[in-house]
DRENVEXGU-406152 format. One record per residue (C-alpha): residue number from 1; residue in one letter; x, y, z. Coordinates in nm, 2 decimals. Layout:
N
<NUM A <X Y Z>>
...
This chain:
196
<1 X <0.00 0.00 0.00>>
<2 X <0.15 0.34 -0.09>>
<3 X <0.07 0.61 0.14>>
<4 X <-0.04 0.96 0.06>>
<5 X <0.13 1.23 0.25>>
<6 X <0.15 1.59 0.15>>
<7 X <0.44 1.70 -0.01>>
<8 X <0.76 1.76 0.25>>
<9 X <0.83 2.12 0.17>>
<10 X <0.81 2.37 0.47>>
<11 X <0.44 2.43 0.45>>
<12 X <0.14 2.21 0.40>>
<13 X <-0.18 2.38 0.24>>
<14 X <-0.45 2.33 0.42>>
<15 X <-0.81 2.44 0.34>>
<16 X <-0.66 2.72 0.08>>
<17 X <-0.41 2.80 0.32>>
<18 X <-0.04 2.78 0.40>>
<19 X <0.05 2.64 0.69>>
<20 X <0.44 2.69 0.80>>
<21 X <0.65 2.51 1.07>>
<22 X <0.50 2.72 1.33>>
<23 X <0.18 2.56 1.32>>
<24 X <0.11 2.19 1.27>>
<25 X <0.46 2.07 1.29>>
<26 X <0.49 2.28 1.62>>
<27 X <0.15 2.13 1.74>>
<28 X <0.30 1.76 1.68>>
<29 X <0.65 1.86 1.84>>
<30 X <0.45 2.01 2.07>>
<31 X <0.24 1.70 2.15>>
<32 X <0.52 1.46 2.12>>
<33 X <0.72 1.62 2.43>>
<34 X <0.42 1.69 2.64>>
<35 X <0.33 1.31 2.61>>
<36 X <0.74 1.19 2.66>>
<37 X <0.72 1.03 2.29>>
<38 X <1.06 0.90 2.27>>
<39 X <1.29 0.75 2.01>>
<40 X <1.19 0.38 2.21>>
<41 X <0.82 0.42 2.14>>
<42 X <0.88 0.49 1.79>>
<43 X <1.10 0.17 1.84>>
<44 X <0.79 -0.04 2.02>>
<45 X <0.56 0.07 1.71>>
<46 X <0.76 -0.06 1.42>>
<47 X <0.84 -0.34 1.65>>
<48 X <0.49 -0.45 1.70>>
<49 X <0.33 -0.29 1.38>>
<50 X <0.32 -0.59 1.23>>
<51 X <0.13 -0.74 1.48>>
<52 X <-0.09 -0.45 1.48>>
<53 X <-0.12 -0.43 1.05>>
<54 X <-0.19 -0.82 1.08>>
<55 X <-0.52 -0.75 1.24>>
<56 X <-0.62 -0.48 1.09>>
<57 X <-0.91 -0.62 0.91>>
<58 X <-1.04 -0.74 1.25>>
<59 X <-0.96 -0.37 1.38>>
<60 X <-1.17 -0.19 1.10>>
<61 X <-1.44 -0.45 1.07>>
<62 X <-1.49 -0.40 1.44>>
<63 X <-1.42 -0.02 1.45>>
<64 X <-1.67 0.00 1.15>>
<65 X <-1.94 -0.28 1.35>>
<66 X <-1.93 -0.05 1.67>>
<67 X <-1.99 0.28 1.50>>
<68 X <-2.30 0.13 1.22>>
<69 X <-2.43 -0.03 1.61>>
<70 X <-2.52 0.34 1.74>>
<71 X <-2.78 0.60 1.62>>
<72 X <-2.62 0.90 1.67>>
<73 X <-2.27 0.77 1.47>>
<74 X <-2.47 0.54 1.20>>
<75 X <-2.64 0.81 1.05>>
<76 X <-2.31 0.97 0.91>>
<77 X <-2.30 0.61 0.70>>
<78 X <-2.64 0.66 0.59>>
<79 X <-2.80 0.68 0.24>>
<80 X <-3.09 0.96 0.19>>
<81 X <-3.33 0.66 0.21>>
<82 X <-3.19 0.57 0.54>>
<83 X <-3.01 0.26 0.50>>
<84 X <-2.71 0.26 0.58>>
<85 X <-2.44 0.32 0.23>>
<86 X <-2.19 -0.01 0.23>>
<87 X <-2.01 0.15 -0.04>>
<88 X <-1.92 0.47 0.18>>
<89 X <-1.85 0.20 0.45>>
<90 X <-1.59 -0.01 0.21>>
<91 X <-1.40 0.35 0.13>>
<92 X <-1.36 0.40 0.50>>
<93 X <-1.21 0.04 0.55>>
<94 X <-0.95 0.08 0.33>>
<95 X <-0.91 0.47 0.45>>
<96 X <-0.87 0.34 0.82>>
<97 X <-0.68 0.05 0.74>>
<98 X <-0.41 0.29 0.52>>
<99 X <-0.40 0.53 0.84>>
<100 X <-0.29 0.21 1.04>>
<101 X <0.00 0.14 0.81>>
<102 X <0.06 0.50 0.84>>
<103 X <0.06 0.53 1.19>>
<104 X <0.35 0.21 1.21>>
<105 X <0.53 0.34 0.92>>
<106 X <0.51 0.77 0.90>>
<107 X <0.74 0.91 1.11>>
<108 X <0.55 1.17 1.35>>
<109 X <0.73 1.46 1.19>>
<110 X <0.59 1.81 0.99>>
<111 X <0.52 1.58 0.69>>
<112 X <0.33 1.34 0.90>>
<113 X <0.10 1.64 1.10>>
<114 X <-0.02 1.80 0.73>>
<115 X <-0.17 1.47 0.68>>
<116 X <-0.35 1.41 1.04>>
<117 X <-0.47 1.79 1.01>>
<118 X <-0.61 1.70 0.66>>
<119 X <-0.80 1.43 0.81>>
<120 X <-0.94 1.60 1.10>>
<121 X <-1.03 1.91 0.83>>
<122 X <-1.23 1.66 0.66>>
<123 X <-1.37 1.50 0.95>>
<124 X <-1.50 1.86 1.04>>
<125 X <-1.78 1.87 0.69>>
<126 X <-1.61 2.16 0.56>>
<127 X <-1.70 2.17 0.18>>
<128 X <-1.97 1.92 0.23>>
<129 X <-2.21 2.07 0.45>>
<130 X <-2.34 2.01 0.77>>
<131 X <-2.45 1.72 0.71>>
<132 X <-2.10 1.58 0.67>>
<133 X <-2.01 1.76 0.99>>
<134 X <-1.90 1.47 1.32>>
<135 X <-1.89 1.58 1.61>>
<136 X <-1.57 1.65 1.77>>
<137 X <-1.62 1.40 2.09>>
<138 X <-1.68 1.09 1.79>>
<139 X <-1.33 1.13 1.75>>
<140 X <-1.22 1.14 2.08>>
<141 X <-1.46 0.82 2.14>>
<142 X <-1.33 0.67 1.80>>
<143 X <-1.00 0.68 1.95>>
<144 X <-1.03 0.56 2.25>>
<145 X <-1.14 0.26 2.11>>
<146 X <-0.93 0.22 1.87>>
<147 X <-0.70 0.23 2.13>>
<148 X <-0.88 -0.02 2.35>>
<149 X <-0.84 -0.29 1.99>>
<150 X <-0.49 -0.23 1.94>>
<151 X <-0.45 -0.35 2.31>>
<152 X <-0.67 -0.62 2.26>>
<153 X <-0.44 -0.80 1.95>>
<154 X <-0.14 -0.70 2.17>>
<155 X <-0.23 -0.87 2.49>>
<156 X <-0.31 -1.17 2.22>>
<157 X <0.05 -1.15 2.10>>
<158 X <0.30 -1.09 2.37>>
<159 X <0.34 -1.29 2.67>>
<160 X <0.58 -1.03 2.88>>
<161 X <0.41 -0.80 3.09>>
<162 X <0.69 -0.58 3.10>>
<163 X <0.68 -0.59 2.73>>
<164 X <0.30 -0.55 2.65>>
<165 X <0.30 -0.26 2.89>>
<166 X <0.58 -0.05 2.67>>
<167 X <0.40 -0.16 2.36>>
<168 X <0.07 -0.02 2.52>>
<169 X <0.22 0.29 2.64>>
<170 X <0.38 0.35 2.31>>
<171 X <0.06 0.29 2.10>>
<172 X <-0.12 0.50 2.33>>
<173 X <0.10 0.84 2.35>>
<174 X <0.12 0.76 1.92>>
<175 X <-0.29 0.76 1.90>>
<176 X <-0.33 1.08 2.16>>
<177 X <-0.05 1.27 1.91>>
<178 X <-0.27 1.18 1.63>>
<179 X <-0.59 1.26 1.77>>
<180 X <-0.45 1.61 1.89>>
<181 X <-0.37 1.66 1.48>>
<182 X <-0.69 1.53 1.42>>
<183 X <-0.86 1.78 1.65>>
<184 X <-0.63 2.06 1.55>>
<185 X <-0.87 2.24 1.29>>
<186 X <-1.20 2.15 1.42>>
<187 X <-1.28 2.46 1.60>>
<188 X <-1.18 2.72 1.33>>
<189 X <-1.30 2.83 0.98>>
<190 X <-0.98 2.91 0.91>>
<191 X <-0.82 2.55 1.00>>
<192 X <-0.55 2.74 1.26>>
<193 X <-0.32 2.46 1.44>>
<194 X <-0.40 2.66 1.80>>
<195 X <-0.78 2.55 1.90>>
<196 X <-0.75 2.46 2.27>>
C-alpha cells in the first residue's frame, strides 16, 4: 500500500491556506514532548506494527461494526433513504486500514502532521455541508477505542508484561499525538493549528 502524504516542503496547504513550521509541525512537536514520545516508542511501534497491521481487518471491521451499532454515529453512514451506504462504509475500510499502516510506518514529523490535520479538516464537513459535519467528541470516542483494539491484538500477542505494557504505552502516547492533529482544525474556519 502506498501512502499519501502531502508533499515535505516547509508548508502544508490546508483548506486554501499555507501552513508553515509554526503551526502543525509545532502542534506535533508540541504533542510529542508533552506526552514523553521517545525514540523507544517509535521503536515499540515498528516493533509490534506488524502485529498491529496483521489485524487490521479485524480492527476496521470491528471499529466499522461498533460505529453502524449506534444511532447518533450510524447516520453519518447513511444513504438519503436511510439505510445505511456499504459503499461509503468499504471506502472508510480501506481509508482506516491505510492510516494504520501510516501510523506504524510515517514518522510523527511536519510531513506526518499536514496529513493528520487534513483528516481532522475533513472530519469537520467543511466543503460538504453540515450534514458531513462529526462531532468532535466521535473522534475522541473513535479513539479511545481504537486504542482499546490495538491493546486487545497486543495482549493476544505478547506474553511479557513488561513488554505489552511499553508496547501499550507506546501505541497510546502515538494515538493521543494523532488525535491532537486530528482535532487541531475542528474549531476554526480558518483551520489554525491553535484551537484549545
Amino acid at each position: 500500500m502506498t501512502l499519501r502524504l502531502p508533499p515535505a516542503d516547509s508548508k502544508t496547504l490546508l483548506g486554501g491556506r499555507r501552513r508553515g513550521k509554526q503551526g502543525f509541525a509545532q502542534r506535533l512537536a508540541s504533542a510529542k514532548a508533552f506526552l514523553r514520545y521517545t525514540d523507544e516508542d517509535g521503536a515499540l511501534i515498528r516493533a509490534t506494527g506488524e502485529i498491529v497491521l496483521a489485524q487490521s481487518d479485524a480492527i476496521v471491521e470491528a471499529f466499522y461494526d461498533y460505529l453502524l451499532s449506534h444511532r447518533e454515529t450510524a447516520v453519518h453512514f447513511a444513504r438519503a433513504d436511510g439505510h445505511t451506504d456499504r459503499e461509503a462504509v468499504t471506502r472508510r475500510h480501506a481509508s482506516l486500514r491505510e492510516w494504520l499502516l501510516l501510523a506504524v510506518e510515517a514518522p510523527p514529523d511536519e510531513q506526518l502532521s499536514g496529513y493528520l490535520a487534513g483528516v481532522g479538516r475533513a472530519h469537520t464537513g467543511r466543503g460538504s455541508g453540515p450534514s458531513g459535519r462529526l462531532n468532535a467528541r466521535y473522534l475522541v470516542w473513535s479513539m479511545t477505542f481504537l486504542q482499546l483494539e490495538v491493546a486487545r491484538v497486543l495482549a493476544s500477542a505478547i506474553s511479557d508484561r513488561a513488554t505489552l505494557l511499553a508496547a501499550n504505552a507506546a501505541w497510546s502516547k502515538l494515538l493521543t499525538v494523532h488525535l491532537d492533529l486530528f482535532l487541531a482544525v475542528y474549531a476554526s474556519g480558518e483551520g489554525t493549528a491553535h484551537w484549545y
